[in-house]
Each structure stands twice: as structure tokens, then as C-alpha cells.
N, C-alpha and C positions, 0 to 999 in steps of 0.2 A: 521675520518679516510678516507682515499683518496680511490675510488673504486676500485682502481688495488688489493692494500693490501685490502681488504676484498672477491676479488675475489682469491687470495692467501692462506688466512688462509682458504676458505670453500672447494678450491681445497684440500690443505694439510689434515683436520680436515677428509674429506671424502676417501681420501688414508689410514690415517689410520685404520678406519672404515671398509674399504675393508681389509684390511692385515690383522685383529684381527678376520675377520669371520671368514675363514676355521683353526684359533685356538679353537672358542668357539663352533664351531662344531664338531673338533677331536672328533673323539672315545674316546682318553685320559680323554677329559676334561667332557664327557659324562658320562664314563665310573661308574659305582656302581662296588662294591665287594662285592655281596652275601656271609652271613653268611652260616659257614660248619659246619656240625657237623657228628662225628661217635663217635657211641658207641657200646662199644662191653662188650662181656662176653665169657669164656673160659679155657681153658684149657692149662696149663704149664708140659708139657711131659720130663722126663728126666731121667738118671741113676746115681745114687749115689754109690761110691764107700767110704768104713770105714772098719778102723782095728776093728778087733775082740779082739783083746786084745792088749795095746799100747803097742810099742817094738817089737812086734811078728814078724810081716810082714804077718802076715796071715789077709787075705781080705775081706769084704763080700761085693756084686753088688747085688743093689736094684734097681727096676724101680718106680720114682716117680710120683704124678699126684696133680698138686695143680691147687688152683683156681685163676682164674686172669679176674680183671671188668677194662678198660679203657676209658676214654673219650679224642677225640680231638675233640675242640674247634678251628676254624680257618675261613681266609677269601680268598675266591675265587681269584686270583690275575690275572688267565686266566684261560680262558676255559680247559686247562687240567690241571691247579696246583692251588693246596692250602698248604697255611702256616699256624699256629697255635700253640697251647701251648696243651700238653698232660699231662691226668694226670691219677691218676689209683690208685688201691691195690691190692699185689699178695700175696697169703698166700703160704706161703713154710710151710714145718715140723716145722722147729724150727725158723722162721720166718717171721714177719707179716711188709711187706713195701711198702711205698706208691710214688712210682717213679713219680718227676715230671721234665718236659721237654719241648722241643720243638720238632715238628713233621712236616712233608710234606706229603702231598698226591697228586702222581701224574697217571694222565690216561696216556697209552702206544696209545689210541690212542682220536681223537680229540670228543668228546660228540655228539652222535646225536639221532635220534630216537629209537637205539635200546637197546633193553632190558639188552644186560648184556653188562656187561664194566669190562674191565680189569685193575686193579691199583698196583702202586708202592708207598709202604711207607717206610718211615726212619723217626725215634726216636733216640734225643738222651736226655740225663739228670742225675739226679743226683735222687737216692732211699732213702726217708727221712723216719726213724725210728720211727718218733714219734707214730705210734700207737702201737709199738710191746710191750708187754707185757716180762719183762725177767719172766725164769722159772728154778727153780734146780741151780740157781746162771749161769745159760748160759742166758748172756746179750749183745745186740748187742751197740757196741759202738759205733759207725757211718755208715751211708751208704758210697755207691759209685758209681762208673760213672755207665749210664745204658744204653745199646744200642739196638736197635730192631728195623730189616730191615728186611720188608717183600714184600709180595703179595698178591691182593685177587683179590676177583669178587662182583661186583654192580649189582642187577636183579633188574632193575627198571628204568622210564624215569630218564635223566638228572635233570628235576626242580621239579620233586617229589619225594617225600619218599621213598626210597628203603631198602630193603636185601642188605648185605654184610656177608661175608665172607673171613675170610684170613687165613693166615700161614706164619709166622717169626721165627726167632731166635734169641730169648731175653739173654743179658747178663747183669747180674747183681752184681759186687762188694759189698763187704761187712765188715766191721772190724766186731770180736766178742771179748768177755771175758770167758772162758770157767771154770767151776767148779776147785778150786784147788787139786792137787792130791798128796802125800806123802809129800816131800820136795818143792812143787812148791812155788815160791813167784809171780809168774805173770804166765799166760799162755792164750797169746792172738791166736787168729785165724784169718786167712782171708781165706774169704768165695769167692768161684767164682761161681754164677749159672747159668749155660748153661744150655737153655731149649728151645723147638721146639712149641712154642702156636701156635692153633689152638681158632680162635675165631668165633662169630655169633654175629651179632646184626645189627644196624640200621642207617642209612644216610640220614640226612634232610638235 
């Protein structure tokens, strides 16, 4: 091979070589996604309104309080947002569901040394029945969409273990099958629970 072309290809071969550094430099191509995790435990606040006798129109308001454990599971995508898949069980009265989803957690503002941090979450998914138990022939027959967007606070550095705390409004659909009564030959229900959680738990 004649020296001009080999002084050609090492010119070329070395252009390349230069163009492809500040790619394999980028941030992008640097970049890790630290695993996220929040779990919590808590409380589902709410008022239920029921006939006192069916037909009547006479009412009773009760104030509810059931229990509710969550985890997200998710990966850092930037310094103030993470994505991931949520999963949980809320125990209502007469019903026991395990909502599973996808979730975001976002900081209002950018991570740095101080202690408390402000966040935005949103849930959304679908609440699967399999562990409810039916009772008195009241049986849930499917879940339904579930939505829960909230806010909390992080009391701890960015790349260590913290406290959290939050407060949402969870909404959860529901089909049921409800005991028969005189003449009934079906008598189905759909269930909507609006409920105000308050949570506590932990962020690695």
C-alpha cells in the first residue's frame, strides 16, 4: 500500500477516534440509575355513607380508618425523578385489595445536602382481589382502576436512608356481588373508595 493511503486511513482512523470521545464521555453514556425504593405504611381516612333500611332513603355517615402497607420499587432516571412499579394491600371493611401499578416520584426541587426534601407522587393501576376473602355471600368480583397522587417530605441526605412521610388521595374502583334479598336474582354493586392516606416509612 502506497504511503500517501496509509497516511489517509491513520489520518481518518484518528478523526474518528476523536469524534467518538466526547460520546463515550457523555454523562449519557456514563450515566448509572440508582435503584429507589419507598415503603410505607398507613392509614386510609374516609366517610361512608348506607341506607339504614333499603328503599327508605334514610341514611347513616360513618367515619372510616383502614390499613394500607405500599412499596415502590423504581430507578433514578434524574436527579429529581424516579419511575417504577407499585405494589401494596389496603384493608377496607368489607374488603381486602392488593393494588398493583406504576408510580413516579418527583423532587420539587433539585437534591442536595439538606435534610428535608419535598416530593410529588402519582400512582396509577389496577386493585387485584386475589386475597379477599368473600363473607355472608358479599363477594368482590373484580377490581378496578386505582389512582393516588400525592405529597410528602424526605428527612434525610439524598444517597442515604431516610424518613418519609406523605398524604394522597387514593381512589379505588371496585365490582361486588352482594347477598340476595326477597325476589333478587342478581344484585351486583360497584364500589368507589375515596380515601385521604396518610403514610410513614422509609427511602433507600
Amino acid at each position: 500500500m502506497k504511503p500517501h493511503y496509509i497516511l489517509c486511513w491513520l489520518l481518518l482512523l484518528s478523526g474518528l477516534a476523536k469524534a467518538q470521545l466526547p460520546v463515550a464521555e457523555s454523562p449519557l453514556t456514563k450515566r448509572t440509575y440508582p435503584f429507589v425504593n419507598y415503603t410505607e405504611v398507613g392509614g386510609l381516612f374516609g366517610r361512608v355513607a348506607y341506607p339504614t333500611i333499603v328503599g327508605s332513603g334514610a341514611e347513616v355517615v360513618e367515619n372510616r380508618l383502614s390499613l394500607t402497607l405500599q412499596t415502590f420499587n423504581g430507578v433514578l432516571l434524574r436527579p429529581r425523578l424516579a419511575v417504577g412499579g407499585v405494589v401494596g394491600v389496603d384493608w377496607y371493611a368489607s374488603a381486602l385489595l392488593m393494588p398493583v401499578g406504576a408510580g413516579i416520584r418527583y423532587y420539587l426541587a433539585t437534591p442536595n445536602d439538606d435534610n428535608v426534601q419535598i416530593f410529588a407522587s402519582a400512582d396509577v393501576g389496577y386493585g387485584i382481589t386475589w386475597l379477599n376473602k368473600a363473607t355472608s355471600g358479599n363477594e368482590l368480583t373484580r377490581g378496578g382502576l386505582m389512582l393516588n397522587p400525592g405529597i410528602g417530605l424526605r428527612f434525610g441526605k439524598p444517597s442515604k436512608a431516610a424518613f418519609i412521610m406523605s398524604v394522597s388521595y387514593k381512589r379505588q374502583n371496585v365490582e361486588a356481588s352482594k347477598p340476595l334479598q326477597w325476589n333478587d336474582i342478581r344484585r351486583d354493586e360497584s364500589r368507589v373508595y375515596n380515601r385521604l392516606a396518610v403514610r410513614l416509612g422509609m427511602s433507600f
